[in-house]
N, C-alpha and C positions, 0 to 999 in steps of 0.2 A: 799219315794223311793230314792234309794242310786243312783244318775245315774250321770258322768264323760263324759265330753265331750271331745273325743281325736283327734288329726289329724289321718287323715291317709290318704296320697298323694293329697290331695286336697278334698278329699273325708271325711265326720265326718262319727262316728258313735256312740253308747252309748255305756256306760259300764254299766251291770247293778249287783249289788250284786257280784262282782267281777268275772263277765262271759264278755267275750268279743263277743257285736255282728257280724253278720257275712254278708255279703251283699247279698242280696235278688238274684242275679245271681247266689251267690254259695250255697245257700240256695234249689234253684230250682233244681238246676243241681244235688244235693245231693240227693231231692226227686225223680228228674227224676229215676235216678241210681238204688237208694234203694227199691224204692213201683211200680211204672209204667214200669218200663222196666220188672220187675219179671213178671207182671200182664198182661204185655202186649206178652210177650214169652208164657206164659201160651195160652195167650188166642189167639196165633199164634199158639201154637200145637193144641185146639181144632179144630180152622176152617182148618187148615189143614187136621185134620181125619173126621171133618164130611163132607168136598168137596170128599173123600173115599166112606163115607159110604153113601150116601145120594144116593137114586136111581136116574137116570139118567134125569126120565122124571120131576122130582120135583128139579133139581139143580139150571134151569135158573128161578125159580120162588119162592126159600129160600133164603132170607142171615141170618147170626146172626149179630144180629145188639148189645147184651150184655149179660154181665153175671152178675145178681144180685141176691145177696142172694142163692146162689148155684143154681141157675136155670138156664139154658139159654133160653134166648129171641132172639127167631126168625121172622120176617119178614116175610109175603109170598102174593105176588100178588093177589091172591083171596080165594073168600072163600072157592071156590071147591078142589083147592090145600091143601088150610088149613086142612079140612077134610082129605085127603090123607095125609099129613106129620102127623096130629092128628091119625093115625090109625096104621101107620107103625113106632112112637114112641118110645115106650117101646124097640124094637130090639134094635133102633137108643141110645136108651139111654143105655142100658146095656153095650153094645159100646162102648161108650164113655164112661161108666166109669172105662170099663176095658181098654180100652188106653191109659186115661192120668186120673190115679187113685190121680193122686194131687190137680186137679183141685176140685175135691169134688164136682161133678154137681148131683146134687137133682131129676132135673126135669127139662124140655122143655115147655115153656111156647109158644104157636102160638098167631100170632096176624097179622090181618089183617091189610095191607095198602098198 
C-alpha cells in the first residue's frame, strides 16, 4: 500500500494512492448533508401528514418510530389500539402515498409497546 504521511497544521493524515484523506469531522458533516438530512426531511414530511391523517382518537396512542424497507414502523400503546390503527390502514396508507409519493412507503407495519 502506497501511503505518505503529510503535515497538516498539527494534525497527520495519509495519502493513499494519491487520494488525499479527509478528517472524520468533514467526513461526517458530508454524510450528514448528503444521506440523513434528505432522509430525515423526508421522513419529517411523513409524520407530518400522518399527525393529519391519523384519527383523533388513535394520535396520542401511535408514533412512527421508522421507516425500513419501504414500510413504516409504528409504535402504539396497546393492543386494542393496535387492532384499530391495523383496520383503518389501508386509507391511512393510500394516503400517504399519495402525499409524499417519494418516500415509496410499501406498507405500515404495528407493533406493540
Amino acid at each position: 500500500m502506497n501511503r505518505e504521511r503529510l503535515s497538516n497544521g498539527g494534525m497527520s493524515s495519509v495519502r493513499r494512492r494519491g487520494r488525499q484523506a479527509i478528517r472524520l469531522g468533514d467526513a461526517a458533516a458530508e454524510l450528514l448533508e448528503q444521506r440523513i438530512s434528505r432522509r430525515q426531511a423526508s421522513f419529517a414530511a411523513i409524520s407530518e401528514l400522518w399527525e393529519r391523517l391519523l384519527p383523533a382518537a388513535l394520535s396520542d396512542h401511535c408514533r412512527i418510530v421508522d421507516m425500513s424497507g419501504g414500510h413504516l414502523v409504528v409504535l402504539v400503546d396497546s393492543a386494542s389500539y393496535a387492532s384499530e390503527l391495523r383496520w383503518c390502514s389501508p386509507e391511512l396508507l393510500e394516503d400517504l402515498q399519495q402525499g409524499c409519493p417519494k418516500a415509496r412507503i410499501k406498507g405500515i407495519k404495528v407493533s406493540v409497546g
